[in-house]
C-alpha positions, -999 to 999 in steps of 0.1 A, spaced: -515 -480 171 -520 -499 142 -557 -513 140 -552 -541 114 -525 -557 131 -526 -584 161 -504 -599 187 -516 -632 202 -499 -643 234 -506 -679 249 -495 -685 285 -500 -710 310 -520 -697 343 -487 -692 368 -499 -720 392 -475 -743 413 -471 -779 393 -484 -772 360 -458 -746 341 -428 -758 329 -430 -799 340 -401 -805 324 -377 -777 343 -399 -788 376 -384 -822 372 -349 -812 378 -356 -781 397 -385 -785 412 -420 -770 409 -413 -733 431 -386 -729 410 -402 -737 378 -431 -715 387 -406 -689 401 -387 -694 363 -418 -692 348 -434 -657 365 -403 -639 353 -408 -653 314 -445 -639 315 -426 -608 327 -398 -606 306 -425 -607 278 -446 -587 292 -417 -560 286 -411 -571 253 -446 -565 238 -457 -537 260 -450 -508 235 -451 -525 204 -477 -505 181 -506 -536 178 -534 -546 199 -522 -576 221 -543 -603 230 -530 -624 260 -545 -659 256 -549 -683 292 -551 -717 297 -574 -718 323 -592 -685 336 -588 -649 333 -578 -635 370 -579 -596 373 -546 -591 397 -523 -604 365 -493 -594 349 -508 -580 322 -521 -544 326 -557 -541 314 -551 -508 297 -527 -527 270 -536 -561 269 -568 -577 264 -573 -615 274 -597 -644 273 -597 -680 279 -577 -705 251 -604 -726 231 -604 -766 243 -585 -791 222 -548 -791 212 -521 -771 209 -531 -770 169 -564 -763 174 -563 -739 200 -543 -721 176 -562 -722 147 -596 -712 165 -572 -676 178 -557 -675 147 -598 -675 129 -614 -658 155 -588 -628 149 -589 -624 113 -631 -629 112 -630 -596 139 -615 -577 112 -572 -583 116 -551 -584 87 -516 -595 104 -518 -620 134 -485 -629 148 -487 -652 180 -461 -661 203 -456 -681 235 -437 -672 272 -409 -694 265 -383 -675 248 -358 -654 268 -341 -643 239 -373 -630 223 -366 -588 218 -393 -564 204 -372 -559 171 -376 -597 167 -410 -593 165 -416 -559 148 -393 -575 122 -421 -605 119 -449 -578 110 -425 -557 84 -421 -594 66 -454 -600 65 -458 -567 47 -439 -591 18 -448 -625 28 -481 -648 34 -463 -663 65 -438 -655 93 -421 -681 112 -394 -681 140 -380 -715 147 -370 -730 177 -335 -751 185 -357 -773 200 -373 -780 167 -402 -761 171 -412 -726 168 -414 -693 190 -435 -673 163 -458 -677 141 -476 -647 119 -497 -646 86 -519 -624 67 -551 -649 62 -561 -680 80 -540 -713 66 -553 -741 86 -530 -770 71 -504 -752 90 -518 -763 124 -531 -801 113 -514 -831 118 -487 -818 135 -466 -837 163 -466 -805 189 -438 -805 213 -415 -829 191 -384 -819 170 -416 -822 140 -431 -792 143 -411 -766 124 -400 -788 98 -433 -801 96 -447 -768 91 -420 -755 64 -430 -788 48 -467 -772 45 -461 -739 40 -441 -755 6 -468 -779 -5 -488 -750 -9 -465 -724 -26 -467 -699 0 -442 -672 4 -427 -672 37 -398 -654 59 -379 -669 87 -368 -650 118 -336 -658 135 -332 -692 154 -338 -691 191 -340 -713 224 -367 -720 241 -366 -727 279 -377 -762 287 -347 -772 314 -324 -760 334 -295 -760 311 -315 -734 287 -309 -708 317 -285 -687 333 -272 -697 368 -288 -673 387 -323 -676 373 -321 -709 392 -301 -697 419 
């Protein structure tokens, strides 16, 4: 276990009608929540033996009978404000307990692997910054080795903006930064398989 590095995982609490809205529209919220239960689980399995502490991050409340088993995750309550600040307040609260590498990631991405993301921390070994973009235009990961809080300002989070937005930052101030491979989120129904909505 490596003690200077952290994994921070925001998730929505799985509750009926408020994870993925925009699936729910077409599919309807039990699906989307049914859709949603097995992307906390799928990764769950990704991060589960990776080598860093892991910090799972909840909307709403903490509830002991999760997903997440106590013994390898630790979790608390995301900060009030938006996506950005939420983010930044992680991102600052990690690195003033002592991190050196913070990588956080959402429950979106089916397509997310542990390789993907042992491959973020092994770039930040050579790079300020670590980011794995979206399709959707926005990002999957995000990992650096000191706070940079431009990178979660004035952003437009949830639009086609984001990534760009952020490369655009991470240039205006000369950092050295890696990308991972592209990926797809899941927001509709057309980003899944049949039979995850059968």
């Amino acid at each position: 276990m490596d003690k200077s590095k952290l994994l921070l995982l925001f998730v929505r609490n799985p509750e009926l009608g408020k994870v993925k809205t925009r699936l729910a529209a077409t599919v309807g919220p039990e699906k989307a929540l049914q859709v949603y239960i097995r992307l906390l689980e799928h990764t769950r399995e990704v991060t589960r033996q990776l080598p860093v502490h892991k910090l799972v991050y909840y909307t709403d409340e903490v509830k002991p009978d999760d997903l997440w088993p106590n013994e390898t995750y630790e979790k608390r309550v995301q900060p009030g404000g938006d996506l950005g600040v939420k983010m930044q307040a992680a991102f600052a609260s990690a690195f003033e307990e002592g991190y050196s590498s913070v990588v956080i990631i959402g429950s979106d991405c089916l397509q997310l692997t542990s390789d993907i993301i042992a491959d973020a921390y092994q770039k930040l070994a050579s790079h300020e910054v670590v980011v794995g973009p979206a399709l959707d235009g926005g990002y999957y990961l995000l990992g650096m080795n000191r706070l940079y809080p431009q990178l979660f300002q004035n952003k437009r989070w949830s639009t086609a903006h984001v990534f760009p937005d952020t490369v655009q930052d991470l240039q205006d101030l000369d950092l050295p930064y890696a990308l991972l491979p592209r990926l797809s989120d899941v927001d509709h129904a057309e980003d899944l398989d049949e039979d995850w909505l059968a």
